[in-house]
N, C-alpha and C positions, 0 to 999 in steps of 0.2 A: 494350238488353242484356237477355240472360235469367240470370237467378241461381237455382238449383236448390237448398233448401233442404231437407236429411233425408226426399228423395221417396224412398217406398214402394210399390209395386204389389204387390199380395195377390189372386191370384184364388179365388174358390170351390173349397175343399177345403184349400187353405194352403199353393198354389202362391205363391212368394216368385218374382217376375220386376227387382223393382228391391229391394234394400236399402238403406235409408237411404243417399241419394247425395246428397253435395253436387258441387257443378259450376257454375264461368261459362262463360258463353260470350260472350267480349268483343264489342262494337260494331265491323262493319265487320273484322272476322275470319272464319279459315274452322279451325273445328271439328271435326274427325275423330274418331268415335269407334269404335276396331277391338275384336276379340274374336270369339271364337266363337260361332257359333250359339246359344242359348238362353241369353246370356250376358246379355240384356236389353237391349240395343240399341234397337232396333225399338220393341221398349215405351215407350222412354222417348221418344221422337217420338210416338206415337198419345199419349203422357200428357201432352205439353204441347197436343196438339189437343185432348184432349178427346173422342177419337172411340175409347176403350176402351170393351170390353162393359160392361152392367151387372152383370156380373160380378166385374168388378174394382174394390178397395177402395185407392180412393189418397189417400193420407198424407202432409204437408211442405207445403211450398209451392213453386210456380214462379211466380217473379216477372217479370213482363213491365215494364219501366220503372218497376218499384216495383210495380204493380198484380199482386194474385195471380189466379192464371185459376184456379185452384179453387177461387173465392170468386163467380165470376161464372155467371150463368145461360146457358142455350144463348142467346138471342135477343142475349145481347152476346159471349159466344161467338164467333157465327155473322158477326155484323159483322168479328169480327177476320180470320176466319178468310180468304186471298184477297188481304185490303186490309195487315194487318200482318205474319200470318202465311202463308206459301205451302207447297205437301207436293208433294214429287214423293215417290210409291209405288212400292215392286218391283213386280215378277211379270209385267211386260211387258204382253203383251195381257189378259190377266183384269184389268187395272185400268181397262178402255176399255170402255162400253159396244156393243157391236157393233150395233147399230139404228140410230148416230147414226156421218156421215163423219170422219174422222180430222181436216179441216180443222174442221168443227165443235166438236169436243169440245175441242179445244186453244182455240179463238175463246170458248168460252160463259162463262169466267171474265172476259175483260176485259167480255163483255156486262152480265153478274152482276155485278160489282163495282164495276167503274167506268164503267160505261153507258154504255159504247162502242156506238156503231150497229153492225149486223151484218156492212156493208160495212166497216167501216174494224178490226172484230176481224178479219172473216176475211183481210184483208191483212196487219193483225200476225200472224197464225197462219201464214201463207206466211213472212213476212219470218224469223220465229223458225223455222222449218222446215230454212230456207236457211245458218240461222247454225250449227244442229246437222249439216248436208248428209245430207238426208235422199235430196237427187235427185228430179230432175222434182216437183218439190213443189206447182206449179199441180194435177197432175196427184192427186198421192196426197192431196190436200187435199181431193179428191170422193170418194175411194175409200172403202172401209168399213177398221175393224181386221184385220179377217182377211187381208186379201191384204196385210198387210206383215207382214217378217219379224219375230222376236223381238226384236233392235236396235232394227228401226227403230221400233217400237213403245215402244222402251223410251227413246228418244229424242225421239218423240211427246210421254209423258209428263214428261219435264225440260221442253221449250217449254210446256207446259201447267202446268207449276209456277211457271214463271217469269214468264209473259207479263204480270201484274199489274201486276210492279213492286213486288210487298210486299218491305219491308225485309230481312226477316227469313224466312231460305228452308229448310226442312227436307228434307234428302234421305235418302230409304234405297235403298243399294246403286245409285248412276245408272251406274254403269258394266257392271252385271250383266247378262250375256249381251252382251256387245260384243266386237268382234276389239280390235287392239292398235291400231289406223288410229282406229276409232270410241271408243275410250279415250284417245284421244289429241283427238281433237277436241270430247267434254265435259270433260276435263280444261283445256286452255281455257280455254274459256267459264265453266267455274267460275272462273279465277283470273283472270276480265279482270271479273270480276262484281265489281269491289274498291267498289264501294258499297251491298254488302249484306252483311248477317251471315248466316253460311252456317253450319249444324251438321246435318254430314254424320255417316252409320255406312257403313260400308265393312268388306268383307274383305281390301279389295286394299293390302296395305300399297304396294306401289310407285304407284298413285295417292293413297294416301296421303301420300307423300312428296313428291309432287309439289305437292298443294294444301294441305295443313294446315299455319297456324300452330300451330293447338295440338291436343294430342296425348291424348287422353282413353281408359284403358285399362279393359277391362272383362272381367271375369271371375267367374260362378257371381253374378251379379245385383250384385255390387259393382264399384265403381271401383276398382282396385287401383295405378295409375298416372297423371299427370297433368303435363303439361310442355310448354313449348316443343317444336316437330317437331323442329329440330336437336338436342335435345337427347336427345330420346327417341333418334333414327336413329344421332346417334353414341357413346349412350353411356345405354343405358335400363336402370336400378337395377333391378326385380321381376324374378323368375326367371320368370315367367313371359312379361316384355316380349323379354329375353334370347332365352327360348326361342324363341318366333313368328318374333324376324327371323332368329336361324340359323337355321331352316326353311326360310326362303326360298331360291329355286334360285341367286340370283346371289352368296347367303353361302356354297354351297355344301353345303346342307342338310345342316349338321351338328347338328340336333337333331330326332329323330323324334318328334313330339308325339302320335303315336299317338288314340287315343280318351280322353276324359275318363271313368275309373271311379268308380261308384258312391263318391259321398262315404262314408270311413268315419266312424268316431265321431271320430275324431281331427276329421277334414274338417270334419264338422259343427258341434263345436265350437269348433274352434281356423280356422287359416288353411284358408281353400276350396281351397287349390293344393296342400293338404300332402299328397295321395297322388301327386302326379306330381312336385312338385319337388324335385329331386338337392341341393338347398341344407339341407334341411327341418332341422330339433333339436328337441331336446323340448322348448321354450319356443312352438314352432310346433305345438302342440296347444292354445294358449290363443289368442283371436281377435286379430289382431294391431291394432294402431290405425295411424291415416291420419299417418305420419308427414311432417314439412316437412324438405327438405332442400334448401339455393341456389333457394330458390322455387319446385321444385318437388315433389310430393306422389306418396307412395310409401306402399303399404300393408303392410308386413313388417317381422320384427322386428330383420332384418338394420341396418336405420335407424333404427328406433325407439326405441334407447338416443343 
């Protein structure tokens, strides 16, 4: 289990990408965490690896089975990383080295970590191939990165996350750039993964709903939300949770979420959502706190009494 304890990420010049966030992430569960772009997502998966710049000053703890990995050096790091820890990365092909075959590069982690002979990874690397239907997989398993399209590449890299077998799986965006066929067949393989602890960051609320037990809301570097999926899908407290799913096409996009403006002073000080949200009062220029409500955690002042 991982327990995130008041993590901060601070980059050089006094870029704030995570605000004190608390967050579990149960054992043998699948973790969604949605939100806008620069909302801190992503960060907060390279901050449990350990693979931010040295530019970034992180703060709190993340506790790995009790043990905190900001306490520990690269060389035990490096051991977890693979064997407890696994990452599938966006960006498709820029996350593949192009010099090394597609069957390779998915093979070289079970070589690495669990010392698997070359014959019997790059057979896991086909068999895992086949499970995501990459097609002709003998074939594309010689081929370089480049001759496969964005998908399939992007699907590359989930069998390359996976193939380990670490407990403990971290995904950003796996379903990004995929049609609705290949969304459908990692969405899946996610939810038949039921012996691993999965903490996923997604845009895609409707794959979100598909695979998350729990529901982790993120907005301007804070948690703002936190709940059971059912909970959040049928009935999500923050105006800002409200907002995102009537946005969606199938609610009938009854809320234009437009672009996030410049925090005002209000913003800055008080609640991060108060120049967009229609709910807002002047109690909503003071910062609001992480209120508890039926077990789940809601950051507005709407709850907070």
């Amino acid at each position: 289990m991982i327990e995130i304890n008041k993590l901060s990420v601070v980059f050089r010049g006094g870029l704030t990408a995570i605000d004190c966030l608390d967050l579990t992430v149960p054992e043998k569960e699948n973790t969604v965490i949605i939100g806008e772009s620069g909302s801190g997502k992503s960060v907060l998966l390279a901050a449990i690896l350990r693979i931010l710049p040295a530019s970034a000053q992180v703060s709190g703890e993340l506790l790995l089975d009790g043990t905190d990995l900001l306490s520990l050096g690269e060389k035990e790091m490096n051991e977890l990383r693979g064997t407890r820890l696994a990452y599938i990365p966006q960006g498709g092909g820029s996350s593949m080295n192009p010099l090394l075959t597609v069957g390779y590069q998915i093979a070289e982690p079970l070589m690495e970590k669990r010392a698997a002979s070359r014959r019997t990874a790059l057979s896991a690397a086909v068999d895992w191939m086949k499970r995501l239907n990459l097609g002709s997989e003998e074939k594309l398993a010689a081929a370089y990165p480049h001759t496969l399209s964005g998908g399939m590449r992007q699907r590359a890299l989930i069998a390359m996350g996976a193939i380990t077998g670490a407990p403990i799986l971290l995904a950003d965006e796996p379903t990004k750039g995929l049609d609705g066929e290949r969304i459908e067949t990692v969405t899946d393989l996610l939810r038949r993964l039921t012996d691993r602890t999965i903490l996923c960051v997604s845009h895609d609320l409707r794959f979100a709903r598909l695979v998350a037990d729990k529901i982790c809301v993120m907005y301007a570097a804070q948690a703002v939300e936190q709940c059971d999926s059912g909970a959040f899908f049928s009935e999500p407290l923050h105006p800002y949770s409200r907002m995102i799913l009537e946005a969606m096409p199938e609610n009938g996009l009854k809320a234009d979420m437009g672009f996030a403006p410049p925090h005002s002073e209000a913003g800055r000080m008080g609640c991060r959502f108060y120049d967009r949200c229609p709910r807002r009062g002047a109690k909503c220029a003071q910062a609001p706190p992480m209120a508890e409500r039926e077990g789940r955690k809601v950051r507005c002042w709407l709850y907070a009494d």
